[in-house]
C-alpha positions, -999 to 999 in steps of 0.1 A, spaced: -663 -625 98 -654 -648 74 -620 -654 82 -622 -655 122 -627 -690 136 -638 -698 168 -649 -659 175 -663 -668 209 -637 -687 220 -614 -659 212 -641 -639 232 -638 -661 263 -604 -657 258 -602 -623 265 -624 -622 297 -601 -645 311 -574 -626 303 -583 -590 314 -598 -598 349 -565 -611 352 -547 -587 371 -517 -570 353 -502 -537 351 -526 -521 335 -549 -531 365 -529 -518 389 -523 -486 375 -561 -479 374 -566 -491 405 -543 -467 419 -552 -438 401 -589 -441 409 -586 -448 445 -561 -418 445 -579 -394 422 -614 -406 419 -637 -414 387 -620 -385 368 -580 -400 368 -599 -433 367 -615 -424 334 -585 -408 323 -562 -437 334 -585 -457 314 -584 -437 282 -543 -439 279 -542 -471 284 -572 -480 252 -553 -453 233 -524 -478 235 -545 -504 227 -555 -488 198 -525 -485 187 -513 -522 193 -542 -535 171 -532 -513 143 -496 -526 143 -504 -559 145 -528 -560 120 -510 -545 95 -481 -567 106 -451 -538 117 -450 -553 152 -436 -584 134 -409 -556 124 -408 -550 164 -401 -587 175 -377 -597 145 -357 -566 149 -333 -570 180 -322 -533 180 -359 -518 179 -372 -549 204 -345 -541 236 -353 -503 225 -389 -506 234 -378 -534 260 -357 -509 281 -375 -478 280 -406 -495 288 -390 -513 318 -375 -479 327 -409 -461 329 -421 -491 343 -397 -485 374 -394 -450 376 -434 -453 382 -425 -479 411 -398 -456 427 -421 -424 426 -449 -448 445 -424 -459 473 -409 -427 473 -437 -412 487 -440 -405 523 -478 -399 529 -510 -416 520 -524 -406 486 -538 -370 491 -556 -354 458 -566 -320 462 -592 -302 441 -566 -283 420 -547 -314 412 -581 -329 405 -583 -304 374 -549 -305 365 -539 -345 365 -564 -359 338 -542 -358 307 -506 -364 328 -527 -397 342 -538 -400 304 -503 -399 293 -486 -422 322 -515 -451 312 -509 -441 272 -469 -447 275 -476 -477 300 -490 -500 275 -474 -488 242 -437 -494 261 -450 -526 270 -434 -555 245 -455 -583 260 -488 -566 249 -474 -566 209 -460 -600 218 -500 -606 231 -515 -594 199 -488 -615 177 -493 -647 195 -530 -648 206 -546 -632 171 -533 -655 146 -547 -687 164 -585 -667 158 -581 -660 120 -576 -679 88 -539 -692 79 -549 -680 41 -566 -644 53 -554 -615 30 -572 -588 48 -562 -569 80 -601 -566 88 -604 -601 106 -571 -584 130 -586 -558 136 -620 -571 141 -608 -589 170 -585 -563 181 -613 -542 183 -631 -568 204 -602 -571 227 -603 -536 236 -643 -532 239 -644 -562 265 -610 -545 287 -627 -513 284 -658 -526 300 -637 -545 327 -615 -513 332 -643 -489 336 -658 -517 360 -626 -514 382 -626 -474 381 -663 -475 392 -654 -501 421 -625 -487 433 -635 -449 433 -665 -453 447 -647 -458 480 -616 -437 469 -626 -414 495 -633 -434 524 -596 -453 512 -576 -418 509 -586 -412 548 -570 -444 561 -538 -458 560 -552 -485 532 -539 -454 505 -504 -457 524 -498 -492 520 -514 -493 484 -490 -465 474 -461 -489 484 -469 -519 471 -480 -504 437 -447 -491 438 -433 -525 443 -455 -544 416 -444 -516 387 -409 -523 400 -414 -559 395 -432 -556 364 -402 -534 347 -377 -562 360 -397 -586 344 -401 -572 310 -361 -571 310 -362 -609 306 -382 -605 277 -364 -625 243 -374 -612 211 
């Protein structure tokens, strides 16, 4: 790591940032409570897919193709706002508390995997993350991708820890939530925080 400087500050970095509450946290928060451990898990896995994904790009520097490109940033802009809201609108659309039945259960794990797996690669703000926040870690005369994805890598170990610690939280009450009116009111303003989300990511400036 002979290019990264500061590697645990970049480390307390992180932690700061992914117990701060986002979308990504909402959307597993919702799926666990409404599905249990097993759309928690797979909420979880979309989302470090995306992650995964992210790091790549930015280490091998195509999501500074993304942000200098005004044609391919809005295009990623407005479809992820888009899925971003349509989420929000299914949520407030619906007129009962979250109800997960066993067939569901079976059948939900890779449409969950796919909802959290578009919700962060439509996402600008988590390439515009990775561009801002990795560079200040690593070497102004680096040659290699390795140091990026190093600390990618470390960004996506310590979120996955926090993530699973939120599915294991919030489904192990899931079923006790999904019999009260809690599940209701979550649905709605989950709905209402992807709606705001999406709205914000409009005013996004490449």
């Amino acid at each position: 790591m002979a290019d990264i400087t500061n590697y645990y500050g970049f480390v307390l970095a992180v932690i700061m940032l992914s117990i701060t509450p986002g979308a990504d946290t909402v959307f597993i928060l919702t799926k666990s409570i409404a599905g249990g451990y097993r759309q928690g898990f797979a909420s979880v896995a979309g989302i470090v897919c995306g992650l995964f994904v992210h790091t790549t790009l930015a280490a091998l520097g195509l999501s500074v193709i993304l942000m200098t490109s005004a044609f391919l940033f809005n295009a990623v802009k407005i479809a992820g706002a888009a899925y971003l809201i349509y989420l929000g609108i299914m949520a407030l659309k619906s007129k009962s508390s979250i109800n997960i039945n066993q067939e569901n259960k079976s059948s939900s794990f890779f449409k969950v995997f796919r909802q959290g797996l578009f919700t962060n690669l439509l996402n600008p703000k988590v390439a515009l993350f990775f561009l801002a926040l990795l560079p200040q870690f690593v070497k102004s005369n680096a040659e290699s991708p390795v140091p990026f994805l190093i600390l990618g890598l470390t960004f996506i170990f310590i979120g996955t820890i926090w993530s699973l610690f939120l599915v294991w939280a919030s489904a192990g009450i899931s079923k006790t939530l999904r019999q009260s009116k809690f599940s209701y009111y979550l649905n709605k303003a989950a709905g209402i925080i992807f709606i705001a989300l999406g709205l914000n990511i409009l005013r996004l400036k490449n």
